[in-house]
FINUKOL-646550 format. One record per residue: residue number from 1; residue in three letters; x, y, z of N, C-alpha, C, O in turn. Coordinates in steps of 0.1 Angstrom, whole numbers, always signed. Layout:
  num  residuo    n_X    n_Y    n_Z   ca_X   ca_Y   ca_Z    c_X    c_Y    c_Z    o_X    o_Y    o_Z
  NUM      ALA      X      Y      Z      X      Y      Z      X      Y      Z      X      Y      Z
...
end
This chain:
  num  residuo    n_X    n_Y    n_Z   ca_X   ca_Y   ca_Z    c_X    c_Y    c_Z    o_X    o_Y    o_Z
    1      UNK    -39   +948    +20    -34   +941     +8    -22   +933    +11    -23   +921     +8
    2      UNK    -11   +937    +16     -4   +927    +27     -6   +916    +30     -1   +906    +25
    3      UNK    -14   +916    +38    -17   +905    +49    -23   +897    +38    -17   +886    +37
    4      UNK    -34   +899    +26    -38   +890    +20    -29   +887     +9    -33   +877     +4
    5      UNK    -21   +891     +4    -11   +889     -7     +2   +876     -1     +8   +867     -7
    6      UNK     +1   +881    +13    +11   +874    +30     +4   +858    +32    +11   +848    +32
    7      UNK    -10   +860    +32    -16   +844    +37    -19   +839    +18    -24   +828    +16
    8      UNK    -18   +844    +11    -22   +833     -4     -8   +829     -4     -5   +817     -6
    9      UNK     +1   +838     -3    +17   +828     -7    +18   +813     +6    +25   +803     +6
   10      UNK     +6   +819    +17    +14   +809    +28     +1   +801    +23     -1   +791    +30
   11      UNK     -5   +802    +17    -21   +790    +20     -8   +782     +7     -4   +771     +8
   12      UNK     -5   +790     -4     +3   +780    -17    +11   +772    -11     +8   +760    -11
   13      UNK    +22   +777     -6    +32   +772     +4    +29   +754     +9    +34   +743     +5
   14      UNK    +18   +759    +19    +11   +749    +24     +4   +737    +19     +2   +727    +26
   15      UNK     +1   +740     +6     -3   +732     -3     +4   +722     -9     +2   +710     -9
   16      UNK    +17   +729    -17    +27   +725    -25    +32   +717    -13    +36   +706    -17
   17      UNK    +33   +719     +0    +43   +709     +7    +32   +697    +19    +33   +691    +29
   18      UNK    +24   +699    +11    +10   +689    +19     +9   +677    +12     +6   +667    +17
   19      UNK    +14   +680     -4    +17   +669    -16    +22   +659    -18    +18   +650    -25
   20      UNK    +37   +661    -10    +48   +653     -7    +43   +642     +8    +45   +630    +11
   21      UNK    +38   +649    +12    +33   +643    +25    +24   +631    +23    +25   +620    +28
   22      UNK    +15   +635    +14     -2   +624    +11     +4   +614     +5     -1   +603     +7
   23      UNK    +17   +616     -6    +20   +607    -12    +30   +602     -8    +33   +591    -13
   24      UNK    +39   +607     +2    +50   +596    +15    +43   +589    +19    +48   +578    +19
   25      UNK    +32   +589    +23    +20   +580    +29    +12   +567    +22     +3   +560    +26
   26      UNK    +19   +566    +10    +12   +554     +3    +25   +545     +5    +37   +547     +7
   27      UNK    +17   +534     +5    +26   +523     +8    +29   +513     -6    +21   +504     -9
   28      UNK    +41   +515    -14    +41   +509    -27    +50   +494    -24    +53   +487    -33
   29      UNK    +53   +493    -13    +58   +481    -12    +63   +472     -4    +59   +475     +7
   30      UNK    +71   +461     -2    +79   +462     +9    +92   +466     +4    +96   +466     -7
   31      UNK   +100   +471    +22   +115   +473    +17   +123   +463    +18   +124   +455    +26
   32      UNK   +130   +467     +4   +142   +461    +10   +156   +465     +2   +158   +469    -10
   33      UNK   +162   +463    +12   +174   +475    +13   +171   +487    +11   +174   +492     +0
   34      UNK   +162   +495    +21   +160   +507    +21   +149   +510    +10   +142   +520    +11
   35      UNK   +147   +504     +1   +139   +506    -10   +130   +505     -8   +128   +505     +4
   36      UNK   +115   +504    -19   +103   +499    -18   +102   +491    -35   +109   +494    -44
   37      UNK    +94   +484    -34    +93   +477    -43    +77   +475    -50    +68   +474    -42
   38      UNK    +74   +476    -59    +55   +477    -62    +57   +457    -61    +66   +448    -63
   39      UNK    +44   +457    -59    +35   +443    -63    +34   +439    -74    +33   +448    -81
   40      UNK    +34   +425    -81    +30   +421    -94    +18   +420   -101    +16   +418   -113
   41      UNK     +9   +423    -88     -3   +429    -90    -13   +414    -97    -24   +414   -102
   42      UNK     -5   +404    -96    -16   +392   -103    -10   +380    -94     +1   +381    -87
   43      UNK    -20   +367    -95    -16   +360    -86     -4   +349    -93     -1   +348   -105
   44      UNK     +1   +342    -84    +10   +334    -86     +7   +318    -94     +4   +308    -87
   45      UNK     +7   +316   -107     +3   +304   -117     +9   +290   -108    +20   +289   -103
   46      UNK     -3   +281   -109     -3   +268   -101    +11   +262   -109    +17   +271   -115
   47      UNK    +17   +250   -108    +26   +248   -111    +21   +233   -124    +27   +226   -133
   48      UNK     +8   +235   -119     +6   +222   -131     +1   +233   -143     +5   +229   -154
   49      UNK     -5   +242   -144     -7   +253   -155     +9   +259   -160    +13   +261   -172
   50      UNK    +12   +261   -153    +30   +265   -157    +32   +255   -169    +34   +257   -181
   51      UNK    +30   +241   -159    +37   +228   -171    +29   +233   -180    +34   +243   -186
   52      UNK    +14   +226   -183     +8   +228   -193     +9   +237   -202     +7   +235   -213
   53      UNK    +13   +247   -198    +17   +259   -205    +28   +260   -219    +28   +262   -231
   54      UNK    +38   +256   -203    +49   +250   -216    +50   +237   -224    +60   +236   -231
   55      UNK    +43   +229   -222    +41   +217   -230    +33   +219   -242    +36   +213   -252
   56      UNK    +21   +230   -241    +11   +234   -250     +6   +229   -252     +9   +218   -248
   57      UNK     -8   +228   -261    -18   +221   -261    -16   +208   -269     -7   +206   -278
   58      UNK    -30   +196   -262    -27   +177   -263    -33   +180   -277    -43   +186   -281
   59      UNK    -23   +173   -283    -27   +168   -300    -44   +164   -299    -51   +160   -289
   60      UNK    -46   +166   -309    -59   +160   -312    -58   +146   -311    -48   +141   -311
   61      UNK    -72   +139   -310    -70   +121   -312    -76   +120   -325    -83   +128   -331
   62      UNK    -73   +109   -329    -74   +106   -341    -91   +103   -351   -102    +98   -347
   63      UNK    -89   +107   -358   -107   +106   -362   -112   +102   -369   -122   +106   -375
   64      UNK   -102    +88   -372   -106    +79   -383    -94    +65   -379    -83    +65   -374
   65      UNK   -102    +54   -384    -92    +41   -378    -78    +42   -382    -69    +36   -376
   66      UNK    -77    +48   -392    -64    +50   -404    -55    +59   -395    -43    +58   -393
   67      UNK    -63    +66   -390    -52    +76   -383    -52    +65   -367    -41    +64   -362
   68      UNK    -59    +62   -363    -55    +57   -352    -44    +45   -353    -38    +41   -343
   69      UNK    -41    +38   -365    -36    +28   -367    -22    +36   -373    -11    +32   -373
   70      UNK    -25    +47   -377     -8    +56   -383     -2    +61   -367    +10    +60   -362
   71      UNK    -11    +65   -362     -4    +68   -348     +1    +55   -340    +11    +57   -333
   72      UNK     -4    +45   -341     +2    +34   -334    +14    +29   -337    +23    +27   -329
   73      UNK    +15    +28   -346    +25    +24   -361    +40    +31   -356    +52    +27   -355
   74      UNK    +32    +46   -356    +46    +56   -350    +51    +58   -338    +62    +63   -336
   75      UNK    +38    +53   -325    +45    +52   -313    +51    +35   -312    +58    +31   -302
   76      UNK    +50    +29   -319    +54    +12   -315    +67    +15   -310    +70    +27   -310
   77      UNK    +75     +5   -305    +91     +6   -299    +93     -1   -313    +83     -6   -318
   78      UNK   +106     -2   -319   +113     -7   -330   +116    -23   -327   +114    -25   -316
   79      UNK   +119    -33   -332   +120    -44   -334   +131    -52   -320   +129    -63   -314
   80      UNK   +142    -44   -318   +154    -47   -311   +151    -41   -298   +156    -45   -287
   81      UNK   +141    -30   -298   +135    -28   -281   +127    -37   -279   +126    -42   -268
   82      UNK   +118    -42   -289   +106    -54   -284   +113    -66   -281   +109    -71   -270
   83      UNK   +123    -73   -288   +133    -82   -285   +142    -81   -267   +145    -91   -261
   84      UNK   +143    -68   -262   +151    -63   -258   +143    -64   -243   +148    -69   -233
   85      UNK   +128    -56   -244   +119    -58   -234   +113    -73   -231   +111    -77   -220
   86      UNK   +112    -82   -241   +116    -92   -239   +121   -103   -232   +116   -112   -226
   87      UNK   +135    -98   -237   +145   -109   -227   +148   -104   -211   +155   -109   -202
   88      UNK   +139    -88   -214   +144    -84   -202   +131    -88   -187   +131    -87   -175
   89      UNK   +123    -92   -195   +102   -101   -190   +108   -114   -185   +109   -118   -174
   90      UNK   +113   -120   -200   +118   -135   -189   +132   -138   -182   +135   -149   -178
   91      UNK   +141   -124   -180   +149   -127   -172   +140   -126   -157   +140   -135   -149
   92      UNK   +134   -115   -155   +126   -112   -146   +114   -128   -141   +115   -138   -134
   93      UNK   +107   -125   -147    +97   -141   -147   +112   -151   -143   +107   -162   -142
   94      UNK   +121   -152   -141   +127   -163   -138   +133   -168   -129   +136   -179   -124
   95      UNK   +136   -150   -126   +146   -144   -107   +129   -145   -102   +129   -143    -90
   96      UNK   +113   -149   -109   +105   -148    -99   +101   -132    -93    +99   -131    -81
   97      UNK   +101   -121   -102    +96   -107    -97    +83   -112   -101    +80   -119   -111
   98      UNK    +74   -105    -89    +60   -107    -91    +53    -97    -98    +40    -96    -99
   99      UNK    +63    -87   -105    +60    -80   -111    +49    -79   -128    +39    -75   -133
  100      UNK    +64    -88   -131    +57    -99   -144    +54   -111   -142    +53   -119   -151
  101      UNK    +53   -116   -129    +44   -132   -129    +31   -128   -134    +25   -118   -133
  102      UNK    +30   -143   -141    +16   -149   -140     +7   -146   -129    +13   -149   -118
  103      UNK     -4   -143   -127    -12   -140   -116    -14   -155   -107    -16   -155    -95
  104      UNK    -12   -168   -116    -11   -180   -110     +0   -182    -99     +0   -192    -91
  105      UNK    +10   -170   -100    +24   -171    -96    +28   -164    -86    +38   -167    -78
  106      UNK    +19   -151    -84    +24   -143    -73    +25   -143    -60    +34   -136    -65
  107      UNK    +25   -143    -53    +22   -141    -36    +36   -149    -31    +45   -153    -39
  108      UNK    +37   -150    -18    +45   -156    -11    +39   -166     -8    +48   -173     -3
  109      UNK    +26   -172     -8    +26   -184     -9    +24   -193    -18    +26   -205    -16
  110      UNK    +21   -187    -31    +29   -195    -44    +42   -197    -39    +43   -208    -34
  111      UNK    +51   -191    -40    +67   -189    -41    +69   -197    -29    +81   -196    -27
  112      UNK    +63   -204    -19    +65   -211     -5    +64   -225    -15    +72   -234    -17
  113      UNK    +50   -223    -20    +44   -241    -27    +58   -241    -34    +65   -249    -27
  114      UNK    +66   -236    -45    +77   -234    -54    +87   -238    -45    +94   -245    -51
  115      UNK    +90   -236    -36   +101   -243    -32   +100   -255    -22   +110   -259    -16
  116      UNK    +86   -263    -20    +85   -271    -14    +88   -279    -25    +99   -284    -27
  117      UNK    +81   -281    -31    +85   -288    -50    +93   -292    -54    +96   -303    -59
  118      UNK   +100   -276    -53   +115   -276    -59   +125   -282    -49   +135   -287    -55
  119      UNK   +126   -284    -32   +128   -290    -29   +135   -305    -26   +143   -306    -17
  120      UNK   +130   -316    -33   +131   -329    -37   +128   -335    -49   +120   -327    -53
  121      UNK   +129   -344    -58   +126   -348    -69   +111   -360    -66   +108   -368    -57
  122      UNK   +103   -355    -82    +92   -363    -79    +91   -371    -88   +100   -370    -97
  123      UNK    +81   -382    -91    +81   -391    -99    +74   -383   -112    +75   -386   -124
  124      UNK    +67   -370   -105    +57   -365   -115    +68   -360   -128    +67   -361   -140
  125      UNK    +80   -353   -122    +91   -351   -133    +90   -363   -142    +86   -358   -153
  126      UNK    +91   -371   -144    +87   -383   -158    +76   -384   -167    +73   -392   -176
  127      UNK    +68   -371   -162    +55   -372   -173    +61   -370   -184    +57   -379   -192
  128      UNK    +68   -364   -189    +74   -356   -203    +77   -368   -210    +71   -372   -220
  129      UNK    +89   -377   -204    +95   -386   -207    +85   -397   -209    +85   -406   -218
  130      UNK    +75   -396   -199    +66   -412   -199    +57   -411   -219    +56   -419   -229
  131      UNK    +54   -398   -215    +44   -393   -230    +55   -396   -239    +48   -398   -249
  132      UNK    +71   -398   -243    +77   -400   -256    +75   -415   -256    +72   -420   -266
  133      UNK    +75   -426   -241    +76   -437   -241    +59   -444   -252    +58   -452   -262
  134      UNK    +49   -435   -246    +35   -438   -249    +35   -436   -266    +29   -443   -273
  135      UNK    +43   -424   -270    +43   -424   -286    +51   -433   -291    +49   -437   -303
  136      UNK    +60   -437   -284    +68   -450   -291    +64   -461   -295    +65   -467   -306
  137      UNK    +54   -464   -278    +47   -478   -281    +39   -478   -290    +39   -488   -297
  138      UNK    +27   -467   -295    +26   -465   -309    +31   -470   -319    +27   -479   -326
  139      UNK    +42   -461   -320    +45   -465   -335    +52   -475   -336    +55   -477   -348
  140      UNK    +58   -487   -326    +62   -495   -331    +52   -505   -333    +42   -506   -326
  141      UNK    +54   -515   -346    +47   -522   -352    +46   -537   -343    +38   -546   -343
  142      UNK    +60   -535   -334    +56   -557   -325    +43   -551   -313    +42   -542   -305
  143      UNK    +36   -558   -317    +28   -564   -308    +31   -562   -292    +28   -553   -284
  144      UNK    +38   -572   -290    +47   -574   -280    +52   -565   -272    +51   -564   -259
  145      UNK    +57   -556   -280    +63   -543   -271    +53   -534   -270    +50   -529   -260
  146      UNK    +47   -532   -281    +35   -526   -278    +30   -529   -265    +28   -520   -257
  147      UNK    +27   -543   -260    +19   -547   -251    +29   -543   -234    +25   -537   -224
  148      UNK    +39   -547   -237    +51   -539   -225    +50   -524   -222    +50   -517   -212
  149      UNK    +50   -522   -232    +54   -502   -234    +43   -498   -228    +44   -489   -220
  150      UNK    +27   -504   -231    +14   -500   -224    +15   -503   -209    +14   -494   -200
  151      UNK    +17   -513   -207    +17   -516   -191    +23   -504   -188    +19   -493   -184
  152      UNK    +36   -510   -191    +46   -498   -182    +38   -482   -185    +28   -483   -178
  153      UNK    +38   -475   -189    +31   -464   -190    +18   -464   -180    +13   -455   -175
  154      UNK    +15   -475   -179     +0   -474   -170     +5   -473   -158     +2   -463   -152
  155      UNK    +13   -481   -154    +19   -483   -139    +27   -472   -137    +25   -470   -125
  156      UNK    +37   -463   -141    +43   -451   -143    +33   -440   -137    +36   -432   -129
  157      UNK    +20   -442   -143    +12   -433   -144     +5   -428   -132     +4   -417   -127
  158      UNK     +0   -444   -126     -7   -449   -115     +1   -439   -105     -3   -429   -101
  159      UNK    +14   -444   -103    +21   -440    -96    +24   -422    -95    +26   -415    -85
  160      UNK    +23   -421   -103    +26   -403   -106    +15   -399    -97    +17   -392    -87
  161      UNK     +2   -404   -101    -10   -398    -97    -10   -399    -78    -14   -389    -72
  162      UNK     -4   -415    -69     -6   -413    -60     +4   -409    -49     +4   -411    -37
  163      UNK    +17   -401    -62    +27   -389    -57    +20   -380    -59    +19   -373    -49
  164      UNK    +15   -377    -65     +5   -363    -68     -2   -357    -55     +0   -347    -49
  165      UNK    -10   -368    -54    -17   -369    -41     -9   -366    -32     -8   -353    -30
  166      UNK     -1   -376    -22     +3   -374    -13    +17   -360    -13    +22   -358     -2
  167      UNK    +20   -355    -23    +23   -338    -24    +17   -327    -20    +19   -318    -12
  168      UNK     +8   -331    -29     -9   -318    -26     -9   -317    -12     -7   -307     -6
  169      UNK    -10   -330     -6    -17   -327    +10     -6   -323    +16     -6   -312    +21
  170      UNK     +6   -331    +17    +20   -322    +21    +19   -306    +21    +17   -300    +32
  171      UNK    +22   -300     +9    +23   -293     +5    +11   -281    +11    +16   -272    +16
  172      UNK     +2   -282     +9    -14   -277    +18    -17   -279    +26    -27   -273    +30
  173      UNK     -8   -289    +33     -4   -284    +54     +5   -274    +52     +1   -263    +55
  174      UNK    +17   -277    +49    +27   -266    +52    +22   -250    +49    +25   -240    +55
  175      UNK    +17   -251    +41    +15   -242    +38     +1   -229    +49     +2   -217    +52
  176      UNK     -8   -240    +53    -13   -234    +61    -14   -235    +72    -25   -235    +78
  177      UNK     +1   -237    +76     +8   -240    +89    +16   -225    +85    +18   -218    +95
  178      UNK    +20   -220    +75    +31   -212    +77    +22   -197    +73    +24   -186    +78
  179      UNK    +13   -201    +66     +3   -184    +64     -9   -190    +72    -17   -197    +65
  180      UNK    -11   -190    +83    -25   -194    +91    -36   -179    +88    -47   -181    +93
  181      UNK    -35   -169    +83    -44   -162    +78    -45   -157    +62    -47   -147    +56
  182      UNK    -43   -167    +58    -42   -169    +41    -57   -182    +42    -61   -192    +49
  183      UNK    -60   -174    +29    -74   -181    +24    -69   -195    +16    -69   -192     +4
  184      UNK    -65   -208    +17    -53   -218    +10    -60   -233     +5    -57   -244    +10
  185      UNK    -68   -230     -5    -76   -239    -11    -66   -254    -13    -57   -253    -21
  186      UNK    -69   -266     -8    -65   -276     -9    -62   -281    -26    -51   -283    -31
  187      UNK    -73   -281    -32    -74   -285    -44    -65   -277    -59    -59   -281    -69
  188      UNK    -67   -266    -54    -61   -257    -63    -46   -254    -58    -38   -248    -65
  189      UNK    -41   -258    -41    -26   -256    -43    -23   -271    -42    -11   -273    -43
  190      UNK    -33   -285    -40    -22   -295    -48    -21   -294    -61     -9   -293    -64
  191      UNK    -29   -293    -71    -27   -288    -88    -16   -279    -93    -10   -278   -104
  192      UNK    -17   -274    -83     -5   -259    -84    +10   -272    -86    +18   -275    -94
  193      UNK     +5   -275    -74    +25   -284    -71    +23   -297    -79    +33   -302    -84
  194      UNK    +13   -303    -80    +16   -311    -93    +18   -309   -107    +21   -317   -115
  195      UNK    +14   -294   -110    +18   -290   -124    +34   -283   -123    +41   -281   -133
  196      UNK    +38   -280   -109    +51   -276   -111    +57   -288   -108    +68   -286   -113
  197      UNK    +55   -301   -102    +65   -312   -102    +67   -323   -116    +75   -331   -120
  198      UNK    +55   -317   -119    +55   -324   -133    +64   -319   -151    +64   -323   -162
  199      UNK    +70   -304   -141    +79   -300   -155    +94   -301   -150    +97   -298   -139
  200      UNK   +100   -303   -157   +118   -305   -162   +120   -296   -152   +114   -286   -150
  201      UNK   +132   -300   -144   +134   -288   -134   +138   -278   -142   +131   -269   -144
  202      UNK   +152   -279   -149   +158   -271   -158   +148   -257   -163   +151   -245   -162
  203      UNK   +136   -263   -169   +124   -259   -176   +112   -251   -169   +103   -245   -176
  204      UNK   +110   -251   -154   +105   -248   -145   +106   -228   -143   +116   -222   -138
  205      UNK    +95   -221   -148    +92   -210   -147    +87   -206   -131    +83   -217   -125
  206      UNK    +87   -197   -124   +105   -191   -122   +109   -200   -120   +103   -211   -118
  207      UNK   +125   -200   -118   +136   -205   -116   +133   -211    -99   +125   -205    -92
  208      UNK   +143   -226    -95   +140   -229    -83   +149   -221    -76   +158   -216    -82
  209      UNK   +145   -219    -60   +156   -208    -53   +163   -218    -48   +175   -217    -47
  210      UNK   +155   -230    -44   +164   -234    -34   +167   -254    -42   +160   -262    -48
  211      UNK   +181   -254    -37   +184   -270    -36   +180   -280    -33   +173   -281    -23
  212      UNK   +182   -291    -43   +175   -305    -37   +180   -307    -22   +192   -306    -18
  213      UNK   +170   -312    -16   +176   -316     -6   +177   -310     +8   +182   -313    +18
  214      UNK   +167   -296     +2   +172   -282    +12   +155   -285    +23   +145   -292    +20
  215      UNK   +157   -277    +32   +149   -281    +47   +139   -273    +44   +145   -262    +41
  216      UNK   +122   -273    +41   +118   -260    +33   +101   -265    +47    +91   -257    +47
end
């Protein structure tokens, strides 16, 4: 009765201190500083679901013209930002960012034609002025001057045309002398430089970079 009263306290014993043991043996974490730490047990949220998250869900779109025209209404910029974006398009358009050029305007070999142009003074600069001479000779009633004011206008004209000319081809050598792997259509970059020699320097979109007179 002993001996078995002796081995049940030691089988309990054995038991009670087998407990501590199975569960020192789980691993809850890593340490640190001596410690253990459990897992968060879920994975880690993408960082574009985070945003989304906190942004919360995209408005509805609108489901009738009235609302799409109330929503526009309410995103527009106010009168003195449209003014504002504005002057801030044609200061840009003028320093020549190809940002807001004209698609007519971009590249570095537009902006090459633009200062060959801008370079020297052309006769084509006098179209403006020749067209107030041509409405003059109109409306005046002598004959006579009429008949003066026409010549002259014709011969002005003549002339413009075979500066025109010998620009274009200028102008569309150098040019494909200086981009020799640029595609540089004759026709369409003399038109280019006779529609830019034919406006007011002053008046000339973008602005010229360079001086009369300058080596281009």
């Amino acid at each position: 009765m002993r001996f078995l009263r002796r081995s049940d306290q030691t089988a309990d014993t054995g038991a009670e201190g087998s407990a501590p043991e199975q569960n020192s043996g789980q691993d809850t974490g890593p340490a640190v500083n001596g410690t253990r730490t459990q897992g968060k047990g879920r994975p880690t949220p993408r960082r574009r679901d985070a945003e989304n998250k906190r942004r919360g869900p995209a408005p509805a779109p609108p489901r009738t013209q009235r609302e799409a025209a109330r929503l526009a209404r309410a995103n527009r910029p106010s009168r003195d930002e449209r003014r504002q974006q504005a002057a801030e398009r044609r200061q840009r358009m003028a320093a020549g960012d190809d940002k807001v050029l004209l698609p007519r305007d971009r590249g570095p070999v537009k902006a090459y034609i633009r200062d060959i142009v801008d370079s020297r003074p052309h006769l084509m600069g006098l179209f403006m002025p020749l067209a107030g001479v041509v409405v003059l000779s109109v409306l005046l009633p002598i004959p006579a001057v009429q008949q003066y004011l026409s010549l002259f206008s014709l011969v002005a004209l003549l002339a413009m045309i075979v500066d025109g000319v010998f620009l274009g081809t200028q102008v569309t050598r150098k040019a494909r002398a200086k981009f020799p792997n640029e595609q540089i259509s004759g026709l369409s970059t003399g038109w280019y430089a006779f529609t830019r020699a034919s406006q007011l320097r002053k008046l000339r979109i973008p602005k010229p970079r360079v001086e009369r007179g300058a080596n281009v």
